[in-house]
C-alpha positions as CSV (number, residue, x, y, z in Angstrom):
1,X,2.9,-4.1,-20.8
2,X,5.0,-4.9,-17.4
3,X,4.5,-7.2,-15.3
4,X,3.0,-5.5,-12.7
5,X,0.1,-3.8,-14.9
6,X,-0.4,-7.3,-16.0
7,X,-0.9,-8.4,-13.0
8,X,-3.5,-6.0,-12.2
9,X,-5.3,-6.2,-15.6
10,X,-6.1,-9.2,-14.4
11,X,-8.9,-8.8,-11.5
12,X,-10.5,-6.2,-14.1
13,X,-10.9,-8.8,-16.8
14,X,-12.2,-11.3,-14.0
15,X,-14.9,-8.4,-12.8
16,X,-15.8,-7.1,-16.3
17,X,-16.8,-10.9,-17.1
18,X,-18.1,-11.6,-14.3
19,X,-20.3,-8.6,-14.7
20,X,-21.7,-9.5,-18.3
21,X,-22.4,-13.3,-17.0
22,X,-24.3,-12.0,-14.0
23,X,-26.4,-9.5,-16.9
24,X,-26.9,-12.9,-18.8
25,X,-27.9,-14.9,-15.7
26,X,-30.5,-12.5,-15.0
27,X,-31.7,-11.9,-18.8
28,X,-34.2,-14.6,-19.2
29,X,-35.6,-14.7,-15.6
30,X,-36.6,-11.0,-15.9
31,X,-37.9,-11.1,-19.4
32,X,-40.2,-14.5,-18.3
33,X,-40.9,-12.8,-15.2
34,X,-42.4,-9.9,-16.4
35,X,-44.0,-11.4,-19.4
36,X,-45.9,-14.1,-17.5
37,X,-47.4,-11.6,-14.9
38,X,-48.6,-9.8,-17.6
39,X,-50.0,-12.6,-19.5
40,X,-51.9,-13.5,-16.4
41,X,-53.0,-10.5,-15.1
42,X,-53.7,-7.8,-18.0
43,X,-57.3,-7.8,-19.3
44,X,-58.2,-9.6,-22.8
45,X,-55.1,-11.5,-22.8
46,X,-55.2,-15.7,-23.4
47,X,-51.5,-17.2,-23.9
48,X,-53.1,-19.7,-25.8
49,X,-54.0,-17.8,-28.2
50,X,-51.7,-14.3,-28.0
51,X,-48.2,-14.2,-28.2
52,X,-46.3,-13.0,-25.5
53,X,-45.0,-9.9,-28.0
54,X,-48.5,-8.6,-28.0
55,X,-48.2,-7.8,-24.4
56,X,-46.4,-4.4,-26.1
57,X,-49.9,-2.8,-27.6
58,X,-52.1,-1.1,-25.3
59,X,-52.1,1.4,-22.3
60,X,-49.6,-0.8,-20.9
61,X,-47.3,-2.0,-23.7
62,X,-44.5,0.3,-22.7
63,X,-44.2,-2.5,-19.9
64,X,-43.7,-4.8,-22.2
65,X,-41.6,-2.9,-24.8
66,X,-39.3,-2.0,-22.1
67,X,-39.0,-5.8,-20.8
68,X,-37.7,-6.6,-24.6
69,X,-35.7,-3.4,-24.6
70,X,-33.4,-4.5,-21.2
71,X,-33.9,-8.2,-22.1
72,X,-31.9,-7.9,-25.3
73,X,-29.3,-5.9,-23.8
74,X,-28.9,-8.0,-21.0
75,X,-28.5,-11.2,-23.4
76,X,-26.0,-9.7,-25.6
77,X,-24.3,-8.7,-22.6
78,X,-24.3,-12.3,-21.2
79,X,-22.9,-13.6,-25.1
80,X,-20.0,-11.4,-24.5
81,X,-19.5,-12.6,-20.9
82,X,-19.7,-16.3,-22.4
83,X,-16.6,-15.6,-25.5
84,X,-14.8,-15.2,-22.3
85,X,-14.8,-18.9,-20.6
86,X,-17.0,-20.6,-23.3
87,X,-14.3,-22.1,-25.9
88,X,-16.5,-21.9,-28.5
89,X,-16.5,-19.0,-31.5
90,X,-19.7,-19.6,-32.7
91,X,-22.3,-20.1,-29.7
92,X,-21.6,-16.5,-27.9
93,X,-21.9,-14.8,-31.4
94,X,-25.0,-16.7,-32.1
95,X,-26.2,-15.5,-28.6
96,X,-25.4,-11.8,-29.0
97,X,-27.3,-11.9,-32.4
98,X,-30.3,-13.5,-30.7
99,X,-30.2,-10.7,-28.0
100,X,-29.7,-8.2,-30.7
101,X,-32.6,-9.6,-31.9
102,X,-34.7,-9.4,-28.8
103,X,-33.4,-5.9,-28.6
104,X,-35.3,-4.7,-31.9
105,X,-38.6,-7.2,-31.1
106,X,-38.6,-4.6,-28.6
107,X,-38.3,-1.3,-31.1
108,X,-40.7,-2.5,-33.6
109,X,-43.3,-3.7,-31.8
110,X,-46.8,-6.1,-33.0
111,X,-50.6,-4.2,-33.4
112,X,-53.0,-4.9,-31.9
113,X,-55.3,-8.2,-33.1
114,X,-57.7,-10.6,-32.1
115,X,-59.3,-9.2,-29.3
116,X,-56.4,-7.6,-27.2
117,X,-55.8,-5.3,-26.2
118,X,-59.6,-5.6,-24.8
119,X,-62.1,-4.2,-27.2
120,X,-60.3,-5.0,-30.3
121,X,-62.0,-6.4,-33.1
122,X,-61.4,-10.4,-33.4
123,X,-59.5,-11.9,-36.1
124,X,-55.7,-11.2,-36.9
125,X,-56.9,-7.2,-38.8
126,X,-54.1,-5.5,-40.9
127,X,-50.1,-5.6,-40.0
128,X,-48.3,-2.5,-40.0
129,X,-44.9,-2.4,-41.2
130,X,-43.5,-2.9,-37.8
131,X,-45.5,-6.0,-37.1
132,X,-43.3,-7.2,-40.1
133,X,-40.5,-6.0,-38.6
134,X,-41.4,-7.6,-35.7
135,X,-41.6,-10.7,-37.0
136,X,-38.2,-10.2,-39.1
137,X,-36.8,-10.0,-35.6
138,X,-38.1,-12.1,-33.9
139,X,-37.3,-14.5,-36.6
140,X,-33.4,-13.9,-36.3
141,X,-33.8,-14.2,-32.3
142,X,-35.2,-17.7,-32.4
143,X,-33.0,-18.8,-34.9
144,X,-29.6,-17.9,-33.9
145,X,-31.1,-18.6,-30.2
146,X,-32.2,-22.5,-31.4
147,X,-28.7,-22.6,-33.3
148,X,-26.4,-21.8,-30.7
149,X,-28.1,-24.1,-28.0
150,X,-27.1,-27.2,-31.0
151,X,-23.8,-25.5,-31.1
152,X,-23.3,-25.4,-27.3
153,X,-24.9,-28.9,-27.4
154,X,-22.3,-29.8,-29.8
155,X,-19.1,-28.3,-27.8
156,X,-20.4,-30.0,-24.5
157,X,-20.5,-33.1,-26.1
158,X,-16.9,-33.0,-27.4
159,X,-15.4,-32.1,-23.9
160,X,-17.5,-35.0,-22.5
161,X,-19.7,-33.0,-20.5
162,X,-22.6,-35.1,-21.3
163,X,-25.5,-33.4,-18.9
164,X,-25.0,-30.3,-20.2
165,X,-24.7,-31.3,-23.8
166,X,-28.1,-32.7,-23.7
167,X,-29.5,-29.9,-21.6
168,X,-28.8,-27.7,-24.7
169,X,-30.1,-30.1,-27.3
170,X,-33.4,-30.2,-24.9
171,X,-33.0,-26.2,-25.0
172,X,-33.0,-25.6,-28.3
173,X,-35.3,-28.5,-29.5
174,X,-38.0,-27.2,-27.1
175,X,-38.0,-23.6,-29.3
176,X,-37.6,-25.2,-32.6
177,X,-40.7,-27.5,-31.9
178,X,-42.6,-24.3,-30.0
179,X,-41.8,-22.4,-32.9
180,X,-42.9,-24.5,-35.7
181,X,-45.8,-25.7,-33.7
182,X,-47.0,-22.1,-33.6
183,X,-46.3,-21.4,-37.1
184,X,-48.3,-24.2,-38.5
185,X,-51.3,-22.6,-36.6
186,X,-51.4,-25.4,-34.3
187,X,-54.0,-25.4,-31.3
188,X,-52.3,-23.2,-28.7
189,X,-49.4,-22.0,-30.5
190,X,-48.7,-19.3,-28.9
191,X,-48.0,-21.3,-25.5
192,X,-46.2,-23.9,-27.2
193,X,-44.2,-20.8,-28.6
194,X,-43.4,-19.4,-25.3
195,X,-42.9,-22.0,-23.6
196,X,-40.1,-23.1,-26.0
197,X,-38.7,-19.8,-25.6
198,X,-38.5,-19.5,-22.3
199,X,-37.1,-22.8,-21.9
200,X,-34.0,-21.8,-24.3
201,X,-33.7,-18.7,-22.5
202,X,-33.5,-19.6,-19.0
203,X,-31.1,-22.4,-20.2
204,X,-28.4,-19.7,-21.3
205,X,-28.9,-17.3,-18.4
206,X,-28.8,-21.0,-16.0
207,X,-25.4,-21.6,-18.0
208,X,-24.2,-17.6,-17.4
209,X,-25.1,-18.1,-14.1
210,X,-22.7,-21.6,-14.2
211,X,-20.0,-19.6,-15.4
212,X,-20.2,-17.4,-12.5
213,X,-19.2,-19.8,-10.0
């Protein structure tokens, strides 16, 4: 390559990055966004007791399917943004699993359980094989999502960047903890759940965001 296409490769690289940061930046604001109006706002539906990915059953659950659809996209997006001013292998690789993840939450979506969508018949009723799909997942999103906030906790720490290092500890703790909290069938799990989620998420899109300055 001469020097003179070098030179111009340059601004391309800076724009293409700069692109896939600002798609990770907006990632986990849009997802949140549209999940929380939903949560408050479609009939039959208690965050404290329905998870967020149950929003996809009903009349409506295209909305929601959709929301996990661009959200995943988005996040792998952002991960490859990150490899580029992130000097870490592992975290944006993590990341781009996660938002693959999100991506198939989105395909292979939950039934419908426990009273919602409105009229269902309480109690959890019988899981199809893409509610175990689902949960396969969302599984892999949370746990390379949780793992590469302790990896990107880890990398800040070593370059002495001590605020951020701690924000991602926070980060990921908050999902691990939301996580298990909702697995063990604790009371209000499914808050607990999103909150850690969302908290992990924003965090990533907050550090895309970062990047883009």
């Amino acid at each position: 390559m001469s020097a003179v296409a070098a030179f111009a490769a340059v601004p391309t690289t800076r724009s293409r990055t700069r692109s896939l940061l600002l798609a990770g930046a907006v990632a986990a604001p849009l997802w949140a966004g549209v999940s929380l109006v939903q949560a408050f706002t479609r009939d039959g539906f208690d965050i404290t007791r329905h998870p967020l990915s149950m929003l996809s059953t009903g009349s409506l659950g295209w909305l929601q399917i959709a929301n996990f659809l661009i959200a995943g996209a988005l996040m792998v997006a952002g991960a490859v943004g990150l490899r580029d001013v992130v000097d870490s292998r592992w975290a944006p690789r993590l990341l781009a699993v996660s938002g693959a993840g999100v991506f198939a939450a989105g395909i292979f979506t939950m039934d419908p359980a426990d009273g919602f969508p409105a009229g269902t018949p309480a109690g959890p009723g019988v899981l199809s094989w893409h509610s175990f799909a689902h949960f396969g997942s969302g599984t892999i999103a949370f746990g390379t999502l949780i793992a590469a906030c302790y990896v990107l906790a880890r990398h800040f720490a070593r370059s002495g960047d001590r605020r951020r290092a701690l924000a991602s500890a926070a980060a990921g703790t908050a999902l691990l903890l939301g996580n298990g909290w909702a697995m063990s069938g604790g009371t209000a799990g499914s808050l607990t759940l999103a909150i850690g989620a969302i908290t992990a998420m924003l965090w990533v899109s907050a550090l895309c965001a970062q990047r883009l300055r």
